[in-house]
N, C-alpha and C positions, 0 to 999 in steps of 0.2 A: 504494500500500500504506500502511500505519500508516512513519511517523517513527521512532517508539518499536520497534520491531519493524527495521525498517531498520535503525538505528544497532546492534541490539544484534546481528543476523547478519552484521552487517560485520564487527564488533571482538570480540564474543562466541560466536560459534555454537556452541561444545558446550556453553553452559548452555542449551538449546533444546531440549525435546522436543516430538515431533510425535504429535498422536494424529489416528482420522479417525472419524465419526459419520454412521451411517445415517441417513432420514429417519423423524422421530418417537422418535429413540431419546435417551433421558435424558441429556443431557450431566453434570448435577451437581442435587441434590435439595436442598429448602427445607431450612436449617439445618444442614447439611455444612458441614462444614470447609471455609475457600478458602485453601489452600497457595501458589497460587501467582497468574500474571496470564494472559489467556488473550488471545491476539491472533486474532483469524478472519482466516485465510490462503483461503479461498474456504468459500464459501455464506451459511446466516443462520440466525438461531435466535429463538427465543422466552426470555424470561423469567419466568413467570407466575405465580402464587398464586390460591389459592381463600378465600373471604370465607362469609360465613353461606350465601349462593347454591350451585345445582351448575354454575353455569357459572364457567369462572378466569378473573378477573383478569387481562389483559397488564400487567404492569409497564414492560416496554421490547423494541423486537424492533431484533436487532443484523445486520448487515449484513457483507460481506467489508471487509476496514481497521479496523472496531471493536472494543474492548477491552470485555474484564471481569474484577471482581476486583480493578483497581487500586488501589481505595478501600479495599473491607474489609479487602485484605491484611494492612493495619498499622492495624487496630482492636482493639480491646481483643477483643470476641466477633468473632473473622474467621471467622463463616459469612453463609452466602449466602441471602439475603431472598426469595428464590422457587425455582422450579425451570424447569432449564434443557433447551429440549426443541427439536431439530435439526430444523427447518422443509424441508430437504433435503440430502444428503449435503453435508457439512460437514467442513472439517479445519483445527484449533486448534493451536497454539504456544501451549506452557506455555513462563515462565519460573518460576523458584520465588523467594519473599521473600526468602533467604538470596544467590542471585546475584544478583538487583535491588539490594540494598544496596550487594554489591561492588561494582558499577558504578557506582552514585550516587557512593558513594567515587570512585570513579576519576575518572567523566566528569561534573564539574558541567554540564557542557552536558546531558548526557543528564537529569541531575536538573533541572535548572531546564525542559526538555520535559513531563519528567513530572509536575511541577508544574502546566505550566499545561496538560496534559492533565485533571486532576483538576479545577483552577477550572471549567474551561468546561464540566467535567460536570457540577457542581455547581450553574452558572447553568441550564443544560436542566433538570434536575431542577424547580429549583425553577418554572424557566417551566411545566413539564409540570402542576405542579403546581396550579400560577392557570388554566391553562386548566383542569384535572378540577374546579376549584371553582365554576366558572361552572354555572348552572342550569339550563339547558337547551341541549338540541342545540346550537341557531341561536345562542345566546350563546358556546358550544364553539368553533363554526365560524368564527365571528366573531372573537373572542379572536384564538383560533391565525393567521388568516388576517392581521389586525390586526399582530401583533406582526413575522408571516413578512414583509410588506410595508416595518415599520421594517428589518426586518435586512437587507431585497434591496434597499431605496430606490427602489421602485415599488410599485405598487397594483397592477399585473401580479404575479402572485404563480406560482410554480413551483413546483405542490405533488407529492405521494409520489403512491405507487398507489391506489383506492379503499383497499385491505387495510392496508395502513399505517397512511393517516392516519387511518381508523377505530380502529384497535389506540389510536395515541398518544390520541386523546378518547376511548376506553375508550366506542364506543357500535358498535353493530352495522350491518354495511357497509351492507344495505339502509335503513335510518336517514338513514346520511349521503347517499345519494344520493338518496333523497324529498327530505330538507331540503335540499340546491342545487341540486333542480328548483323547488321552491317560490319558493324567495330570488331563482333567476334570473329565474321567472316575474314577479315581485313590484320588480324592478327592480334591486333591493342589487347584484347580481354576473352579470357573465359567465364563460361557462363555457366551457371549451375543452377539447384535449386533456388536456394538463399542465397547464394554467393555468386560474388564476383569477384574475378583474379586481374589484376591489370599483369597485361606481360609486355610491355615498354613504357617507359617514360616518355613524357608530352615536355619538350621544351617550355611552349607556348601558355601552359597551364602555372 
């Protein structure tokens, strides 16, 4: 499960409510208020926005143990940058700003957690972000696969589902599985169930 969510129904539980969410039903709309912090206690969800296009945007799709909200809460405009849409029945743990604080107060452990739950989100972010700057697919694929390889400390790489990692490079599933039949073809990478093998280095990456 979440840390953060653990420590706080140990020592906290009646700051905790529980809500639960059919599939496809709006968890929380672009530009809403965000009250409070939302832990996913089972299922997943989407984040998404629409751009000049009719198709939206994925911003981030969150998983059971993932958080949201923890950032905006204590911003200056604490609403919410896309809209929240329940990929399967789904059931979320609010805590609210006003008891997060109390507890901060209380449990420097628990703050300095949620600290550096916030950095590492911080560093995703901005990773997600170098890869969506990259200019094509295969530079996407590359990027992402590149970085995932520093983080695992293999070139065997353990990647998400097609639907995933298509969402994270924000390019469409059939897309990404042309382009890592192509590259497999072409030598760059083997392909496997879960995994991906890069077998050359990319200068240009």
């Amino acid at each position: 499960m979440n840390p953060l969510f653990d420590m706080i129904e140990a020592n906290f539980p009646n700051v905790i409510t529980y809500k639960t969410y059919e599939r496809q039903e709006v968890i929380f709309l672009e530009q809403a208020s965000c009250k409070a912090v939302g832990f996913i206690i089972k299922g997943k969800m989407h984040i998404q926005t629409f751009g000049c296009g009719e198709d939206p945007y994925i911003i981030q799709t969150l998983n059971t143990g993932d958080t949201f909200g923890e950032t905006l809460l204590f911003s200056n405009e604490a609403t919410y940058l896309g809209v929240g849409i329940a990929l399967d029945k789904i059931k979320i743990a609010y805590v609210g700003r006003g008891d997060l604080l109390r507890i901060m107060q209380e449990s420097s452990l628990f703050l300095r957690n949620y600290l550096l739950v916030m950095a590492e989100k911080s560093i995703l972010h901005q990773m997600r972000l170098k890869v969506l700057l990259q200019k094509t697919i295969r530079d996407k694929i590359l990027f992402s696969l590149h970085e995932q390889a520093k983080t695992q400390g293999s070139l065997t790489v353990r990647t998400p589902t097609k639907e995933a990692w298509a969402a994270y490079l924000n390019i469409p599933r059939p897309s990404l599985s042309r382009e890592l039949i192509v590259m497999r073809d072409e030598g760059l990478l083997k392909l496997d169930r879960f995994y991906v093998t890069l077998l050359k280095e990319v200068s240009n990456i």
